[in-house]
Kinemage of the C-alpha trace (Angstrom):
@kinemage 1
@onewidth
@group {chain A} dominant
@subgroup {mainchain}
@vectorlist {calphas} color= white
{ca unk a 1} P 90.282 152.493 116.326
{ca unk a 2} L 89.238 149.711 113.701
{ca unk a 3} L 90.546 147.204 115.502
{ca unk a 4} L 88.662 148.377 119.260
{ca unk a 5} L 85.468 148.690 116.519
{ca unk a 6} L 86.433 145.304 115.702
{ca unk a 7} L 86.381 143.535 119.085
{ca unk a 8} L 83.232 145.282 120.141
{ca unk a 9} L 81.187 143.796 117.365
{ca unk a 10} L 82.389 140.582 118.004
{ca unk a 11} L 81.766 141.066 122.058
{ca unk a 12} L 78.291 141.218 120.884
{ca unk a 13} L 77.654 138.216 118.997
{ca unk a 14} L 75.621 135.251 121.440
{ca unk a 15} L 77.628 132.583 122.982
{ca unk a 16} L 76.735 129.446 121.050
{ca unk a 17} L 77.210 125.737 122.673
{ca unk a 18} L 79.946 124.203 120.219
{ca unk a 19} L 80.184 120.497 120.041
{ca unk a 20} L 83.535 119.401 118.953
{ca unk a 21} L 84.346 116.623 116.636
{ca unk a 22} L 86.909 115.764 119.727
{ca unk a 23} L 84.356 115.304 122.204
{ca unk a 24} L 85.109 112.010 124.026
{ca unk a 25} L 81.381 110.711 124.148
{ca unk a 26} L 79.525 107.543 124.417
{ca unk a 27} L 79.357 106.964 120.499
{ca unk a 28} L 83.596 107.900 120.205
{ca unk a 29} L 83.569 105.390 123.009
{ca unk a 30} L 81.817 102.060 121.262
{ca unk a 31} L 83.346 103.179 117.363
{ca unk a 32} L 86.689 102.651 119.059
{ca unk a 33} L 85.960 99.167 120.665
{ca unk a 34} L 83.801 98.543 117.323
{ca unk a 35} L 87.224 99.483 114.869
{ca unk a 36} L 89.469 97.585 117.376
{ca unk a 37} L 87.176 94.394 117.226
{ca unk a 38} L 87.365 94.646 113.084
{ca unk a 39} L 91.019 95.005 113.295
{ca unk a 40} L 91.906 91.881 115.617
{ca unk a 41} L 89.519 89.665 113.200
{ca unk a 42} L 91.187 91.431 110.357
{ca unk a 43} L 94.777 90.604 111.414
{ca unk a 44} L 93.993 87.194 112.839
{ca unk a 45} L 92.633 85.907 109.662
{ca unk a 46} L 94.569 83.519 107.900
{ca unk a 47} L 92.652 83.733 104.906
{ca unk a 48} L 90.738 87.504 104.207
{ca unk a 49} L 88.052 87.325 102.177
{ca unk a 50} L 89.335 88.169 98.456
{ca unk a 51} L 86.711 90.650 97.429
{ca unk a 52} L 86.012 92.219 94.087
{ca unk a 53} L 85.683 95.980 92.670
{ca unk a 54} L 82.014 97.061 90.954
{ca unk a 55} L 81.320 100.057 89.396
{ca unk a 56} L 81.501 103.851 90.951
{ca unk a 57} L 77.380 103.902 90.049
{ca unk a 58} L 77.375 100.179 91.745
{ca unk a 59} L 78.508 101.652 94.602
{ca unk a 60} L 76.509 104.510 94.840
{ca unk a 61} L 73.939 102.656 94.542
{ca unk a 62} L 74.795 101.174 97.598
{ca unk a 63} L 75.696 103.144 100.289
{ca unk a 64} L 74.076 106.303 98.982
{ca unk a 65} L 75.261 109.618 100.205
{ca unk a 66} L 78.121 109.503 102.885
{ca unk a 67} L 79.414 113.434 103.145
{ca unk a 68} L 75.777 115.358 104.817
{ca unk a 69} L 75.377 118.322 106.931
{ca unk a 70} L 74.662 116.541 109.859
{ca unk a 71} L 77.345 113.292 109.402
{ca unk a 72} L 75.388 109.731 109.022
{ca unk a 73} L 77.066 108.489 112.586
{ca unk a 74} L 79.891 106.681 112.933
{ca unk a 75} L 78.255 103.775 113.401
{ca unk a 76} L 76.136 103.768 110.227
{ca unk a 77} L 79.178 104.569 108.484
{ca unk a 78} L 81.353 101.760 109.663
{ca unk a 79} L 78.585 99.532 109.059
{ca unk a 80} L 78.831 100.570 105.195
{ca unk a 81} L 81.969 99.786 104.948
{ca unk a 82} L 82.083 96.512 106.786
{ca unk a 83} L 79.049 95.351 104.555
{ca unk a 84} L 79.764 97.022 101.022
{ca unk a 85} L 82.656 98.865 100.668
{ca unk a 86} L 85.758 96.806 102.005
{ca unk a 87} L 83.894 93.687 99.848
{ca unk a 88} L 84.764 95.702 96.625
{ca unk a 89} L 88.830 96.186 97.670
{ca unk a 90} L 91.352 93.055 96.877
{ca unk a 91} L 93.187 92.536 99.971
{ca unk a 92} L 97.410 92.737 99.042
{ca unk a 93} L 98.250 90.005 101.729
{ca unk a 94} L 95.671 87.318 100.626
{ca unk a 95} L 97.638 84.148 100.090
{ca unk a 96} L 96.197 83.911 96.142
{ca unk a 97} L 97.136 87.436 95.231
{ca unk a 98} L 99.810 86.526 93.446
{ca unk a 99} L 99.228 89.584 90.743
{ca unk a 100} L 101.681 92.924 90.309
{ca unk a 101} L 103.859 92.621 93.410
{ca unk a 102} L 101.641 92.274 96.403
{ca unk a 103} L 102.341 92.789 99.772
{ca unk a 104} L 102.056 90.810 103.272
{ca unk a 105} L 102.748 93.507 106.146
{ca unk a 106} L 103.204 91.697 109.582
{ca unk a 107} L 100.707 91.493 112.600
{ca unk a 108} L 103.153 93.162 114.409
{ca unk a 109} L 103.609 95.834 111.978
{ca unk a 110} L 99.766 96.374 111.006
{ca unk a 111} L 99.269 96.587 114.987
{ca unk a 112} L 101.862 98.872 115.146
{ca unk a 113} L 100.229 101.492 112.406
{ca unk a 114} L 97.453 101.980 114.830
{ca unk a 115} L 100.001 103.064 116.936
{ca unk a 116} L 101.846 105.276 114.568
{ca unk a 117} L 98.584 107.045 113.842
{ca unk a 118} L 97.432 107.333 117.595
{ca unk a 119} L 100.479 108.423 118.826
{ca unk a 120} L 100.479 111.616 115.938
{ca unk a 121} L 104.272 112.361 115.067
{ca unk a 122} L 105.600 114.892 112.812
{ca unk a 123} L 107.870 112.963 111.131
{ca unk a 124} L 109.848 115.783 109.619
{ca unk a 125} L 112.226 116.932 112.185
{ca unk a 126} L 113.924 115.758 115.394
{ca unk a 127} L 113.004 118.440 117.201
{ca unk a 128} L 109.288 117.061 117.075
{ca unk a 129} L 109.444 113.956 116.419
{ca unk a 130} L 113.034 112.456 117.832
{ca unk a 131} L 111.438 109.459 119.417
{ca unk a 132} L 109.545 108.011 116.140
{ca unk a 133} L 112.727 109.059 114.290
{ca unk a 134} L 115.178 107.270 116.108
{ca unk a 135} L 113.122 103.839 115.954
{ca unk a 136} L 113.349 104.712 111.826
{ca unk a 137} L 116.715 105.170 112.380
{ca unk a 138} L 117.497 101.991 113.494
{ca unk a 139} L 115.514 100.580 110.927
{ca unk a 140} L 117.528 102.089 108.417
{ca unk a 141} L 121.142 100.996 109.509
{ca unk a 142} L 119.307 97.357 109.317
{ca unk a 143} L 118.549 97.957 105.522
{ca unk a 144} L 121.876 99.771 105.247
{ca unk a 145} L 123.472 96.811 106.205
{ca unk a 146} L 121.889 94.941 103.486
{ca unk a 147} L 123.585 96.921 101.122
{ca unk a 148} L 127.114 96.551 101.755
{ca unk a 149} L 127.133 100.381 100.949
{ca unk a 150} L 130.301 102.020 102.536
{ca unk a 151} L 130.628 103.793 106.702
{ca unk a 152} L 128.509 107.208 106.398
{ca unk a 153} L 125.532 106.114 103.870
{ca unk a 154} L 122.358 106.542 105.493
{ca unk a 155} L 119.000 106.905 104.116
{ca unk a 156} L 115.129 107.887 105.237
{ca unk a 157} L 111.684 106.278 104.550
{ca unk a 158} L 109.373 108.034 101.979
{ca unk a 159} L 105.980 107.293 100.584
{ca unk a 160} L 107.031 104.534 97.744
{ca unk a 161} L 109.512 103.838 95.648
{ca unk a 162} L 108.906 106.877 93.115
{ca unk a 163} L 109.549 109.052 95.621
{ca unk a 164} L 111.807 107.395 96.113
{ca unk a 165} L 113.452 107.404 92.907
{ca unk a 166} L 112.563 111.169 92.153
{ca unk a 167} L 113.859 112.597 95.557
{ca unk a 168} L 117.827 110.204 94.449
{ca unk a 169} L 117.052 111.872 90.619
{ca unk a 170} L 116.792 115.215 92.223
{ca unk a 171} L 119.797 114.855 94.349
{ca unk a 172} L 121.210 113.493 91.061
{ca unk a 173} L 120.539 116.258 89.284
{ca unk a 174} L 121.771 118.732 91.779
{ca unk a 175} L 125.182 117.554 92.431
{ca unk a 176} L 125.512 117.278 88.536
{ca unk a 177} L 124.611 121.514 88.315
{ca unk a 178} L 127.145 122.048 90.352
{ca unk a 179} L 129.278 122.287 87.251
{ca unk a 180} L 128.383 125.878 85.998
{ca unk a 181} L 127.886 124.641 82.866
{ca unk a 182} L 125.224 122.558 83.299
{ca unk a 183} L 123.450 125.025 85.180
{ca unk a 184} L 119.737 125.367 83.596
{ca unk a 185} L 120.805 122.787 81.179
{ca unk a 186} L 117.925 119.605 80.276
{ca unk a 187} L 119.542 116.548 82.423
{ca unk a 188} L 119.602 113.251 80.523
{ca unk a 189} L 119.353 109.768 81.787
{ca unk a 190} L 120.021 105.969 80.553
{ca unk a 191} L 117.457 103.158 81.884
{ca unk a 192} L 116.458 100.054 80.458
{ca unk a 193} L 113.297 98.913 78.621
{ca unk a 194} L 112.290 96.647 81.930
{ca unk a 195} L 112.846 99.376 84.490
{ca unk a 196} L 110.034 100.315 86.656
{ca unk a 197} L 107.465 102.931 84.827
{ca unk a 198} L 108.311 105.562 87.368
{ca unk a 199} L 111.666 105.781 86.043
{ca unk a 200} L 109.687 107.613 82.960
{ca unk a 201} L 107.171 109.334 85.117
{ca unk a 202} L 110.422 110.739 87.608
{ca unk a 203} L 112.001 111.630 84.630
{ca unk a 204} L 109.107 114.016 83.474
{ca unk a 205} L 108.580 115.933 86.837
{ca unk a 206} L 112.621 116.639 87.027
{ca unk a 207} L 112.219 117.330 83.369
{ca unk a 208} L 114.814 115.176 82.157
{ca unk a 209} L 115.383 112.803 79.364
{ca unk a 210} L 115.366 109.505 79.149
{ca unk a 211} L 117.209 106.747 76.758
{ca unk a 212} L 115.984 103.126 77.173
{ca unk a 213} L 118.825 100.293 76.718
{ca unk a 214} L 116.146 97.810 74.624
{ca unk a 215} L 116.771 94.820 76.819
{ca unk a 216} L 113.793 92.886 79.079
{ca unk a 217} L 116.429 91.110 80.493
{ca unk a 218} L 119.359 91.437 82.110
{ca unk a 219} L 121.225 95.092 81.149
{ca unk a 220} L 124.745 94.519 80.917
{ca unk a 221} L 127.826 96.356 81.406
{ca unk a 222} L 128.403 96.289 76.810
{ca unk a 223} L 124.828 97.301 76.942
{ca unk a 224} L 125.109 100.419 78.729
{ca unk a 225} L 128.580 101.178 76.806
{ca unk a 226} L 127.314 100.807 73.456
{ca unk a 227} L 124.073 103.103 74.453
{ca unk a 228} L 126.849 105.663 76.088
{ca unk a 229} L 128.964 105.596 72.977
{ca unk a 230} L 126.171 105.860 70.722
{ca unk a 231} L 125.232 109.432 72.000
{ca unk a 232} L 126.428 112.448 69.788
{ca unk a 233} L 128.620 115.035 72.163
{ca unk a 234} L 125.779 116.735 73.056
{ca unk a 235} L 123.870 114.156 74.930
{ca unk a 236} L 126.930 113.284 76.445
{ca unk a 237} L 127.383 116.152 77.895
{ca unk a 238} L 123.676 116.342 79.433
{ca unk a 239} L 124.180 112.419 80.497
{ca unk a 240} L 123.888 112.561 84.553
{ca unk a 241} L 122.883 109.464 85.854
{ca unk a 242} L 121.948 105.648 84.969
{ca unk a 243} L 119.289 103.636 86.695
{ca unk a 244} L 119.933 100.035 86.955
{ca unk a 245} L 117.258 97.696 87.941
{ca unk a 246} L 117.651 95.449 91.327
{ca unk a 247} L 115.247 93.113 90.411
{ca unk a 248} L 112.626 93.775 87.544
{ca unk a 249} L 108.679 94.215 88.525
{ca unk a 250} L 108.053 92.012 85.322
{ca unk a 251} L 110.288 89.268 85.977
{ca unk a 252} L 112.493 90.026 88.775
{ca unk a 253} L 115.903 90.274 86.431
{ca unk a 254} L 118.654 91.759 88.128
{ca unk a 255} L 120.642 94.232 85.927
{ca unk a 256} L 124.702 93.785 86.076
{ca unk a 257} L 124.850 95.969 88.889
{ca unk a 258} L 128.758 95.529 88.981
{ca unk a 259} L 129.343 95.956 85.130
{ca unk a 260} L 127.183 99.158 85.375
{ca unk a 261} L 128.447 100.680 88.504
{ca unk a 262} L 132.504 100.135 86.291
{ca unk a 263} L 131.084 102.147 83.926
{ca unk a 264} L 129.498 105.123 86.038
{ca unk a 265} L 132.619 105.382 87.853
{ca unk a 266} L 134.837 106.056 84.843
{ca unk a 267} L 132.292 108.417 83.036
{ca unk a 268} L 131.879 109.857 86.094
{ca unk a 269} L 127.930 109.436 86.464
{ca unk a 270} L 125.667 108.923 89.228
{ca unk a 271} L 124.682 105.400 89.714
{ca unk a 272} L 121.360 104.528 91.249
{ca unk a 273} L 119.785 100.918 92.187
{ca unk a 274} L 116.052 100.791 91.838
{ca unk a 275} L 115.420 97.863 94.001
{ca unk a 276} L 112.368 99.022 94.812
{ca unk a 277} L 110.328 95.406 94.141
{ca unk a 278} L 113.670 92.939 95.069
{ca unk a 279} L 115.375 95.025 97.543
{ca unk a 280} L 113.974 93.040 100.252
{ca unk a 281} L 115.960 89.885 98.477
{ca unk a 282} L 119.101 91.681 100.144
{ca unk a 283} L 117.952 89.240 103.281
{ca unk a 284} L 118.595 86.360 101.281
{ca unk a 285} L 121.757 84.511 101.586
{ca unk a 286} L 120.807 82.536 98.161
{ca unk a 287} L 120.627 85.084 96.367
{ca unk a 288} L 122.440 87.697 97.894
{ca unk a 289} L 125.373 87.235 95.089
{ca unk a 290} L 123.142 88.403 92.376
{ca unk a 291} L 123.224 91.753 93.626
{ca unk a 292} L 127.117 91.987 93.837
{ca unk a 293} L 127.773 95.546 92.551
{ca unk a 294} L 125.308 97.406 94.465
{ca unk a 295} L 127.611 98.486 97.251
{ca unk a 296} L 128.713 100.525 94.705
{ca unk a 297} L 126.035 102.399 94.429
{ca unk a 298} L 125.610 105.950 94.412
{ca unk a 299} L 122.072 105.957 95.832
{ca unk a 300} L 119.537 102.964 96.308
{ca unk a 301} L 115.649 102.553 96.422
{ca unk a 302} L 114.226 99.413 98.641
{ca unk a 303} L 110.530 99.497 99.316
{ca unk a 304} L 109.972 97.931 102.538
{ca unk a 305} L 106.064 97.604 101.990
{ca unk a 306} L 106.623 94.750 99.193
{ca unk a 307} L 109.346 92.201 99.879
{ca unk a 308} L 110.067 93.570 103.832
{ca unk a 309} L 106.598 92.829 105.475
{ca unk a 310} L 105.707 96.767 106.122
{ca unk a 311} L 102.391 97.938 105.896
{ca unk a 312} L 101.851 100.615 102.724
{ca unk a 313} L 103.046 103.296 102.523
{ca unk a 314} L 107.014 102.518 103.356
{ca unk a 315} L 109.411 102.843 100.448
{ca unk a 316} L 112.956 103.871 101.399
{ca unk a 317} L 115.672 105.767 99.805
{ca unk a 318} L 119.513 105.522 100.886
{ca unk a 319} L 122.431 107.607 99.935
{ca unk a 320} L 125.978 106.454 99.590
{ca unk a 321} L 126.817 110.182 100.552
{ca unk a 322} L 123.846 112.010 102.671
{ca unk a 323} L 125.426 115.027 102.536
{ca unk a 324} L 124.625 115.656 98.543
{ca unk a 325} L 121.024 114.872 99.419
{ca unk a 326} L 120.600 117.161 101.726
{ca unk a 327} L 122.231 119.989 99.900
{ca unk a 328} L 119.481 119.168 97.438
{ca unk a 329} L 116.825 118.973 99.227
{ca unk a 330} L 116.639 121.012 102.397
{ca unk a 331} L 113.942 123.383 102.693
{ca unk a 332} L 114.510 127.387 103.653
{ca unk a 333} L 111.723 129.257 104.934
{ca unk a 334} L 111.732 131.455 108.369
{ca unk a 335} L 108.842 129.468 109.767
{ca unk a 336} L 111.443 126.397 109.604
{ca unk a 337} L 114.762 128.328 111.149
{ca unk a 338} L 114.010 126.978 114.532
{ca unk a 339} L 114.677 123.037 113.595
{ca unk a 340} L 117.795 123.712 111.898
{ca unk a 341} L 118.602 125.480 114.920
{ca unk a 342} L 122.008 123.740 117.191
{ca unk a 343} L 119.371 123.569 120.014
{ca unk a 344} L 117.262 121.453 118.177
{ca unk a 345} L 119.846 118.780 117.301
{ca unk a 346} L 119.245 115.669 115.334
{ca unk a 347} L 118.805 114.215 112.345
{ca unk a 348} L 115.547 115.467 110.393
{ca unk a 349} L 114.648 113.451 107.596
{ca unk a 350} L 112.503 116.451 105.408
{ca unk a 351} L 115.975 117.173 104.927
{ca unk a 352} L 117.013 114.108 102.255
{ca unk a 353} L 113.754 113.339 100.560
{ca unk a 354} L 110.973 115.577 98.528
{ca unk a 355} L 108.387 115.245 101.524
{ca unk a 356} L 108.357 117.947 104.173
{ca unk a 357} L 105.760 117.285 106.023
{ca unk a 358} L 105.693 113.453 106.659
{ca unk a 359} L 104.415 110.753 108.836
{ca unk a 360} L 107.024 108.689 110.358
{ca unk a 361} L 106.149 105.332 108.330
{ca unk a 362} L 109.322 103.162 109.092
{ca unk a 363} L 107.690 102.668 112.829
{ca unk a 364} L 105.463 99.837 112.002
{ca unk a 365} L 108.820 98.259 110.432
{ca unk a 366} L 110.987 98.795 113.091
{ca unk a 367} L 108.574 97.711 115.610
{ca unk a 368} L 108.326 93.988 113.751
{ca unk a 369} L 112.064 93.836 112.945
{ca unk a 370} L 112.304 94.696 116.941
{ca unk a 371} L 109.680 92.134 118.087
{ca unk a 372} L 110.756 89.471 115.382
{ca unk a 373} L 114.432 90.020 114.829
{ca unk a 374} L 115.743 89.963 111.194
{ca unk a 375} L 116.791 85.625 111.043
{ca unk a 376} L 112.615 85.562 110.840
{ca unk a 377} L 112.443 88.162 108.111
{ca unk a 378} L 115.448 86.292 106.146
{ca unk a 379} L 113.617 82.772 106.159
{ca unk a 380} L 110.164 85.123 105.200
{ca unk a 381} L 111.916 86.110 101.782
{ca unk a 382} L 113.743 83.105 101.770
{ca unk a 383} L 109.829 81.130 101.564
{ca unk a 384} L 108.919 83.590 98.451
{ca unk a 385} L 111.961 82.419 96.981
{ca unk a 386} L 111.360 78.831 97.750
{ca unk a 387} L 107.884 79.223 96.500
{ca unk a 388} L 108.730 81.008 93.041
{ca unk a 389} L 110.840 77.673 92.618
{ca unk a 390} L 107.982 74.990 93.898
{ca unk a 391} L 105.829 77.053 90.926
{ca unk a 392} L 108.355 76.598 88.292
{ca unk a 393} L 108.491 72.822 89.081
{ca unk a 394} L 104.511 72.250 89.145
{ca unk a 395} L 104.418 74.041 85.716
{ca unk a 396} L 106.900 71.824 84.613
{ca unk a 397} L 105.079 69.261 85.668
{ca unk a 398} L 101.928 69.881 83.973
{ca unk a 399} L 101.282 69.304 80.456
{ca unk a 400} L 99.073 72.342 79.414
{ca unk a 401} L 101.205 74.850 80.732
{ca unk a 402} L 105.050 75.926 80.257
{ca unk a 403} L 107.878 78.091 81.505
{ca unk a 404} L 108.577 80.966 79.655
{ca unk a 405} L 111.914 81.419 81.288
{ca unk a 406} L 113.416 80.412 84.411
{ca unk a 407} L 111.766 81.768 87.734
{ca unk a 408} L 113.993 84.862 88.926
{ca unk a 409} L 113.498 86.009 92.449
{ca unk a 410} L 110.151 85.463 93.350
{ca unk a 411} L 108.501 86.066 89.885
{ca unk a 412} L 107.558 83.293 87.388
{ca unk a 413} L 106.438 83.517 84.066
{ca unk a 414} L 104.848 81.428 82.155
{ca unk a 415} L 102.335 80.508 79.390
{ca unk a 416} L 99.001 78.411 79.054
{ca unk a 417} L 99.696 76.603 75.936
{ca unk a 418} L 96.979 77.652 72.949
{ca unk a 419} L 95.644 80.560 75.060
{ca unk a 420} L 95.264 83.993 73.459
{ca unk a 421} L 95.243 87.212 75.103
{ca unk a 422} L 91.687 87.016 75.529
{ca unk a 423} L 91.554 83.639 77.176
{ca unk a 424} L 94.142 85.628 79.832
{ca unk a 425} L 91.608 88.229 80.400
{ca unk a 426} L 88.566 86.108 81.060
{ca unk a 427} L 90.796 83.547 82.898
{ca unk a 428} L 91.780 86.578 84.832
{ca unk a 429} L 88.421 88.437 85.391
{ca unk a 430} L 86.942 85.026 86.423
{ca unk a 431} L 88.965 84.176 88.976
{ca unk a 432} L 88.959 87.723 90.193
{ca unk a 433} L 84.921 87.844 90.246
{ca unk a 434} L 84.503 84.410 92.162
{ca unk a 435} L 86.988 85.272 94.982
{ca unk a 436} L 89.061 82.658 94.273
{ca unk a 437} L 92.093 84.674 92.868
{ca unk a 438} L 93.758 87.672 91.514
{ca unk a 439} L 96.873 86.547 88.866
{ca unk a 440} L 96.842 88.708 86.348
{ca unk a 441} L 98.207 88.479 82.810
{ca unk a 442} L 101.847 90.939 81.499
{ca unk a 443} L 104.242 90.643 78.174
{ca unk a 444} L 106.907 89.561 77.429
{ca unk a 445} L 108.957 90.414 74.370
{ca unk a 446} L 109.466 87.341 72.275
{ca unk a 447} L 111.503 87.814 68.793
{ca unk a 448} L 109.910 91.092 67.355
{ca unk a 449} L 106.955 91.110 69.283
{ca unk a 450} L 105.295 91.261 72.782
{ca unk a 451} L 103.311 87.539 73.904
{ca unk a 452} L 100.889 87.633 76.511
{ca unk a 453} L 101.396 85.390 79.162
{ca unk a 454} L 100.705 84.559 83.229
{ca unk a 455} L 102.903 85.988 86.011
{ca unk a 456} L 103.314 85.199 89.285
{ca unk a 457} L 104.983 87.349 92.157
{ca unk a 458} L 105.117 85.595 95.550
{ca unk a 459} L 105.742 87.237 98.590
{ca unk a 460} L 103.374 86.289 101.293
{ca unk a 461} L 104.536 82.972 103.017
{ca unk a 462} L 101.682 81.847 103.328
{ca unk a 463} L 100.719 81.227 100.057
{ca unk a 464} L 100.653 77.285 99.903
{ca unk a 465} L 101.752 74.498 97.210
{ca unk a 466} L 97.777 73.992 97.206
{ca unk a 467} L 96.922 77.964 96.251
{ca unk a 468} L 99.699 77.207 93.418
{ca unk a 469} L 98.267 73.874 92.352
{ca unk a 470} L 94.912 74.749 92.253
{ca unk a 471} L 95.481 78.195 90.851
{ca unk a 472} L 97.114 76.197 87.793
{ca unk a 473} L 94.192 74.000 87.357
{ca unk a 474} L 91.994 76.945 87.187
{ca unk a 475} L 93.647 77.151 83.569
{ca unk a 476} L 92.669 73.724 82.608
């Protein structure tokens, strides 16, 4: 009776005229040729204008009020963002950002994230999405390859590399509970001082511990055995897992990735390569020896949207054995019994990674390793490489400045001789506020203490031995 009650009101409410958001009308019409003209002058510019933040009250300022009732248009809203707001965001592929570990996605693969987005796959499971996730499929075995990890590993794409790293910690984690004893016990982990910060971060959403070997540099097989035999039983027995670096974000210092994997093996932990930053390296045949060890790994991060040309946000994780990961984490629910279902066969990537719902983000990769072919992405890291070593030569050439230790991968750091931490900053800041620049200052541990000093972290190839050059004189 409620219900009949029910329908009866609502049979008497006035039909209203609804216009959808999905309408296809004259205004959808020129905002799509007006976004496709900024995107073909954005991805045929050599050189993107290298803009500068301001302040959120700057900003407001500005554009004034963007969210109304009524919507400002498309038009004026594009507008805003062509004139003010895209001026205040540093662009990651501009040849002279040369700060944190930047980032130079393809044309092919920028053109191709306008694809991913107006195509709109669920990325979760095959049974929705099988087409995108067989292209990131055959992405993967490519950066499988890489590895040199054994016949069955297999991996899938995530947001970054600390998902990355949580969703292999997890799986970590997991397999080690399968002893009853550890069940509900605190997991503990052993890192180095120079691994990436969302080792620490990872570490506090899993609720784990962590103990840092204190080494910047390299972390050595003795390293990692004096830290292990330093713990009293206790920590031993919550010890699950060691994270080894595959090229620091600092400095790009490989850990001994062969000495450490000896020593997981025989106390029986889980090894795992955050190579989030020099993954991509993996390409390189002159350095590919530095890495020697990592086919050993247990599980490995590579982040194709820094050293691999992908647009953000690509990070990848890859198991040695998929299986564990899965048991971890596959999600249960009767709303998702139908994709596990033998009818809906294939591989569903929710099923090895925290993410359940997911966008499938290795496309734009595949489709510029498919248009390219991987000899062009070799010689790409191969140039960032080559240029880390043309920038260690000019500063050795130039009497105000100084190596502080050998380039490594495509970082270099370095020091402007009499220079404080201040002069950094403003050195810094200035360059950033003209438009010339973005190389920003890190530390390095020198005796007892931490010096300030200048980084660089190459990976767009088109960064030139003039940017370098006259990025150095900037310091005069």
């Amino acid at each position: 009776m409620e219900v009949i009650l029910m329908e009866k009101q609502f049979k008497r409410l006035p039909l209203l005229k609804i216009v959808f958001m999905y309408d296809i009308d004259m205004e959808s019409v020129e905002m799509t040729l007006d976004v496709m003209k900024y995107v073909l002058n954005r991805i045929t510019s050599v050189s993107p204008e290298l803009g500068h933040p301001k302040s959120e009250e700057e900003l407001r300022a500005l554009v004034g009020e963007t969210i109304t009732e009524e919507g400002i248009g498309g038009e004026r809203a594009f507008q805003l963002f062509k004139d003010v707001l895209i001026k205040a965001t540093v662009p990651i592929d501009h040849p002279r950002h040369l700060a944190f570990v930047p980032a130079s996605p393809t044309r092919a693969s920028i053109m191709f994230d306008l694809v991913t987005s107006a195509s709109s796959i669920h990325g979760a499971y095959w049974m929705e999405g099988a087409g995108g996730i067989f292209c990131e499929m055959e992405a993967m075995k490519w950066l499988v390859s890489l590895t040199g990890l054994p016949q069955g590993a297999f991996g899938v794409f995530t947001s970054g590399g600390t998902a990355a790293n949580l969703s292999a910690m997890v799986t970590a984690r997991e397999n080690w509970r399968k002893n009853p004893e550890n069940i509900g016990q605190k997991g503990l982990m052993i890192t180095s001082v120079g691994a990436h910060s969302s080792i620490k971060s990872m570490a506090k959403v899993i609720d784990a511990d962590v103990l840092l070997v204190e080494t910047e540099d390299r972390m050595s097989q003795e390293d990692l055995k004096e830290k292990i035999d330093s713990l009293s039983p206790e920590q031993r027995k919550r010890l699950f897992a060691v994270v080894a670096t595959g090229g620091t974000t600092n400095a790009g210092i490989i850990d001994d990735l062969d000495g450490v994997a000896g020593i997981c093996e025989a106390e029986n932990l889980w090894f795992h390569v955050d190579a989030a930053y020099g993954g991509g390296a993996l390409a390189a045949d002159s350095v590919r020896h530095l890495f020697h060890g990592i086919e050993r790994a247990d599980s490995i991060t590579i982040d194709p949207h820094k050293w691999l040309f992908s647009p953000y946000d690509c990070g990848a994780i890859i198991y040695k054995n998929p299986e564990l990961a899965k048991e971890a984490h596959s999600q249960e629910g009767s709303y998702l019994e139908i994709f596990k279902d033998p009818g809906a066969h294939g591989f569903n990537p929710s099923d090895y990674q925290i993410q359940l719902t997911r966008r499938v983000r290795g496309l734009p990769l595949w489709f510029s390793l498919a248009m390219h072919g991987t000899d062009k992405y070799k010689s790409s890291v191969e140039q960032g490489i080559s240029l880390a070593q043309l920038a260690g030569e000019l500063i050795k050439e130039n009497p105000n400045v100084e190596l502080v230790r050998e380039p490594s991968l495509s970082c270099v750091l370095f020091r402007r001789k009499g220079w404080t931490p201040d002069d950094y900053r403003n050195w810094t800041y200035k360059n950033h506020r003209e438009g010339f620049a973005l190389v920003t200052p890190t530390k390095w541990r020198t005796a007892d203490d931490f010096e300030t000093i200048a980084r660089f972290c190459f990976i767009n190839p088109d960064t030139t031995k003039e940017d370098v050059l006259a990025i150095l004189n900037s310091m005069d």
